[in-house]
Backbone as ProteinMPNN parsed JSONL, in Angstrom:
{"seq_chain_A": "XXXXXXXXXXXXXXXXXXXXXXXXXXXXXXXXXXXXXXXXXXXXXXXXXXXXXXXXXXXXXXXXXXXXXX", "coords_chain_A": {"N_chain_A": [[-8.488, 18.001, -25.636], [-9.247, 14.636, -26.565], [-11.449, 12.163, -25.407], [-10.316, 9.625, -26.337], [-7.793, 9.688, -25.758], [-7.702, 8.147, -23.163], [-8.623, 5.485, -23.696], [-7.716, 2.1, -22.937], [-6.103, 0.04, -24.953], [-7.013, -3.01, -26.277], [-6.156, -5.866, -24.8], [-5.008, -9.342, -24.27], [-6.763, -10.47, -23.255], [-9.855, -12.397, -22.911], [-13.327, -10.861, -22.075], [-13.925, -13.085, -20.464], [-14.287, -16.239, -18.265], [-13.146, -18.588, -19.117], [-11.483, -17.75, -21.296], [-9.013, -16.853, -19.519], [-8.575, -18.948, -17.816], [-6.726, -20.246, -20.061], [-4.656, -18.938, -19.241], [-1.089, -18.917, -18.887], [1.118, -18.76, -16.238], [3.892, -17.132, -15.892], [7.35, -18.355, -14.968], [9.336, -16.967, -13.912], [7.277, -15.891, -11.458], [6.42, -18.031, -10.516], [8.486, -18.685, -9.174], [9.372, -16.477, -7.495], [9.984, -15.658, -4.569], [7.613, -14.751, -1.431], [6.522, -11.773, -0.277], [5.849, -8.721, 1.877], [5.889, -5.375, 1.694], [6.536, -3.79, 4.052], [6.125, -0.454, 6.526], [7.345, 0.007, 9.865], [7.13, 1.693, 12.428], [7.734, 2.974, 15.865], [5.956, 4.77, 15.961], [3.619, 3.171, 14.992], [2.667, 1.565, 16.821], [0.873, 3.598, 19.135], [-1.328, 4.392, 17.126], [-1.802, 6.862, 15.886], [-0.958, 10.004, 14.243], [0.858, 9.244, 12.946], [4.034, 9.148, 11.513], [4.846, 11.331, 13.044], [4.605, 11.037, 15.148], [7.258, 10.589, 17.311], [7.375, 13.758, 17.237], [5.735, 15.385, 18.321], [5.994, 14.346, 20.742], [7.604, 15.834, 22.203], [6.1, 18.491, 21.728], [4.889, 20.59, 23.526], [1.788, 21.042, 25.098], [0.299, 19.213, 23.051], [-1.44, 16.574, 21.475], [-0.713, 14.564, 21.608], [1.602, 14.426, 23.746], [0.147, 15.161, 26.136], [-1.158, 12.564, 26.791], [1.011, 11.504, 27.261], [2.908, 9.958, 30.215], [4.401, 11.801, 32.719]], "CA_chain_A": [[-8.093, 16.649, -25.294], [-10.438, 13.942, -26.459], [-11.454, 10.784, -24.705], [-9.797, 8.428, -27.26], [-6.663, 9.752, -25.123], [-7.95, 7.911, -21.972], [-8.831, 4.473, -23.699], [-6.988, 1.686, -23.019], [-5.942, -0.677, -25.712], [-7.354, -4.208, -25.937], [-5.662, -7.056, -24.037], [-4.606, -10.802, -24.579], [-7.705, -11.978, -22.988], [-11.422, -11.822, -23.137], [-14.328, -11.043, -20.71], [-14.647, -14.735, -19.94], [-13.592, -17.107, -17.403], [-12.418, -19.846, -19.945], [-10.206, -16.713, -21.57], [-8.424, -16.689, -17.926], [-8.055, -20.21, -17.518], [-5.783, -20.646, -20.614], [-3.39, -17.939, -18.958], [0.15, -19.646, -17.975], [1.964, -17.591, -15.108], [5.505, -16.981, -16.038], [8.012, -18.994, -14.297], [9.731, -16.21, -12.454], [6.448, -15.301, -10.679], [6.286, -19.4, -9.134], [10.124, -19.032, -8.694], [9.576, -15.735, -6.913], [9.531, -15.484, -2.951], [6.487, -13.96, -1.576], [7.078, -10.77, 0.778], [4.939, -7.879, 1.785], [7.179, -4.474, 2.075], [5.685, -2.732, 5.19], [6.981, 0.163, 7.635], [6.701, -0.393, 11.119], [8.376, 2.084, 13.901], [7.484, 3.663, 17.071], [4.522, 5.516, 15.911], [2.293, 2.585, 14.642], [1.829, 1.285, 17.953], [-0.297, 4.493, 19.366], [-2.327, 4.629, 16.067], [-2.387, 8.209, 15.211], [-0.067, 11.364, 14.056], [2.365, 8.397, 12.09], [5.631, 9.722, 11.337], [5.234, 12.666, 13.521], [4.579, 10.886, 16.577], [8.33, 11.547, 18.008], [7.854, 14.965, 17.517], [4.839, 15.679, 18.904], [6.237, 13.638, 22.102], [8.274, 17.026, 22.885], [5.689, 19.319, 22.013], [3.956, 21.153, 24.879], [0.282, 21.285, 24.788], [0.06, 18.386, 21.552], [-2.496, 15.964, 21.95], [0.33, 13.498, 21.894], [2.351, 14.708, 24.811], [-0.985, 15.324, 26.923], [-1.242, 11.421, 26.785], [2.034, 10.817, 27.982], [2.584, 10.15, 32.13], [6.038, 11.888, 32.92]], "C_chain_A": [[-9.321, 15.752, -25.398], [-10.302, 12.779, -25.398], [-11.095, 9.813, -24.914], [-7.959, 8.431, -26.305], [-6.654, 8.492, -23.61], [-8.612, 6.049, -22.626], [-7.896, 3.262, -24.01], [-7.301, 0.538, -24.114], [-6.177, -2.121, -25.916], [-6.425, -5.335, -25.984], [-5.884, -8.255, -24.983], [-6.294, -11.297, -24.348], [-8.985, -11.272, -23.212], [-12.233, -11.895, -22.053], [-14.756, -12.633, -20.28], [-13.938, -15.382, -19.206], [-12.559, -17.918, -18.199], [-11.183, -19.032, -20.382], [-9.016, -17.085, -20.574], [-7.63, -17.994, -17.877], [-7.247, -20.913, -18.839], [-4.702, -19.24, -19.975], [-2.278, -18.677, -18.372], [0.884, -18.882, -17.329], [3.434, -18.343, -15.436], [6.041, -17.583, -15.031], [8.644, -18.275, -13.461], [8.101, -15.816, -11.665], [6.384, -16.866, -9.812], [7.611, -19.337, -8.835], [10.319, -17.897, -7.412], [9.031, -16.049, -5.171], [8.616, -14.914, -2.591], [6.681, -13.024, 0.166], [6.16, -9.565, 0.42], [6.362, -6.981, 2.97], [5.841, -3.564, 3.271], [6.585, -1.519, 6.115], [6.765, 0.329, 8.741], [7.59, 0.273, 11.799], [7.457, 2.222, 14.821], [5.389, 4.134, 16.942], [3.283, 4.514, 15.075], [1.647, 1.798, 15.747], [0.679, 2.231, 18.736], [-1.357, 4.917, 18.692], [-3.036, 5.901, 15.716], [-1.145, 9.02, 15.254], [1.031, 10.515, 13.089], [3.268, 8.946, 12.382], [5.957, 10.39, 12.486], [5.046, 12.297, 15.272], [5.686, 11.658, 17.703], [8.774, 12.781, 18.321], [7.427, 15.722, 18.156], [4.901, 14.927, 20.172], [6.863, 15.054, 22.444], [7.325, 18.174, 22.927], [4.789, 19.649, 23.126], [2.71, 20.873, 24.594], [-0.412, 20.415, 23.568], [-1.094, 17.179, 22.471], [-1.498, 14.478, 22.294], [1.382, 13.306, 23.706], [1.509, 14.573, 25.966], [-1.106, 13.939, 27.236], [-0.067, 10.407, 27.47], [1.828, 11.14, 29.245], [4.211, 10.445, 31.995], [6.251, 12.231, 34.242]], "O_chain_A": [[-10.282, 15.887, -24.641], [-9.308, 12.528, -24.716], [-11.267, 8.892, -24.115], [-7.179, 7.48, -26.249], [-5.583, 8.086, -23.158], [-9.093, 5.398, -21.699], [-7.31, 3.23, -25.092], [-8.443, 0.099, -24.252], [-5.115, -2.66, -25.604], [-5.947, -5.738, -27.044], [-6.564, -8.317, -26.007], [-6.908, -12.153, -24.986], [-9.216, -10.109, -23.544], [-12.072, -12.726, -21.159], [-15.83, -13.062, -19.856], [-12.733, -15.198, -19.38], [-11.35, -17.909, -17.969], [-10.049, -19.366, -20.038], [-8.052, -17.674, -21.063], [-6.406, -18.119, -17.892], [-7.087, -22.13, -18.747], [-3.977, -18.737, -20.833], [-2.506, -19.124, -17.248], [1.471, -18.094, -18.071], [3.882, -19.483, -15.312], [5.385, -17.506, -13.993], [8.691, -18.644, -12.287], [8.473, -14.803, -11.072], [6.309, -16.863, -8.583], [7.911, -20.193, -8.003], [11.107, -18.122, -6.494], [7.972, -16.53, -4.769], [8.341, -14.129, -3.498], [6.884, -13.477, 1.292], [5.749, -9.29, -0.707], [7.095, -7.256, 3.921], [4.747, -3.015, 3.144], [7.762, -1.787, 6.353], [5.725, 0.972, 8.882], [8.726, -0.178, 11.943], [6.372, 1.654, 14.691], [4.306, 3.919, 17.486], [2.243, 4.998, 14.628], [0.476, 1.419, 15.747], [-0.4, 1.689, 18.974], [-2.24, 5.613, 19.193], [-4.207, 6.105, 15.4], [-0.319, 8.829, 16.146], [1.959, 11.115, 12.547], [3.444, 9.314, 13.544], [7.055, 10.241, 13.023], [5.262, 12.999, 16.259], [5.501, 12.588, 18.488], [9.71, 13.159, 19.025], [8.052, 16.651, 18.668], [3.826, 14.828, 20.765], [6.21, 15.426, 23.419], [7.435, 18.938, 23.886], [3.971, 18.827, 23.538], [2.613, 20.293, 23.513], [-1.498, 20.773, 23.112], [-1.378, 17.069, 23.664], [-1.714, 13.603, 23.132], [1.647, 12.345, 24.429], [1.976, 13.905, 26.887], [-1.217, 13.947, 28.462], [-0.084, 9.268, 27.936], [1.084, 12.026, 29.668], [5.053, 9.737, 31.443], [7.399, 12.365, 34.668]]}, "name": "protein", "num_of_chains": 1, "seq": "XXXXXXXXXXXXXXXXXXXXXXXXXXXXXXXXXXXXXXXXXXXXXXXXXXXXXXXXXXXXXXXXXXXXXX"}
């Protein structure tokens, strides 16, 4: 496998600012809404174990459970 596999093909524009500043942004991208996809449950408030928080709330002896007051 040579390295000619791994080079990418040369672009519209050129290393230069001025290049850049003739670029016109497509009309769906100013038409588009602007939204950031995030996931937010339970387990990003304690800031560690993610996902697995809820599960490690049942286990015995977890560093998670140890933290809880029951």
């Amino acid at each position: 496998m040579g390295i000619d596999k791994f080079v990418l093909p040369e672009g519209p524009f050129e290393p230069t600012w001025e290049s850049l500043r003739n670029y016109q942004v497509p009309q769906w991208y100013l038409d588009a809404k602007f939204g950031i996809f995030i996931h937010w449950g339970l387990y990003s408030v304690p800031a560690f174990y993610s996902e697995w928080y809820p599960h490690f709330m049942y286990v015995k002896d977890s560093r998670v459970c140890s933290k809880m007051v029951l």
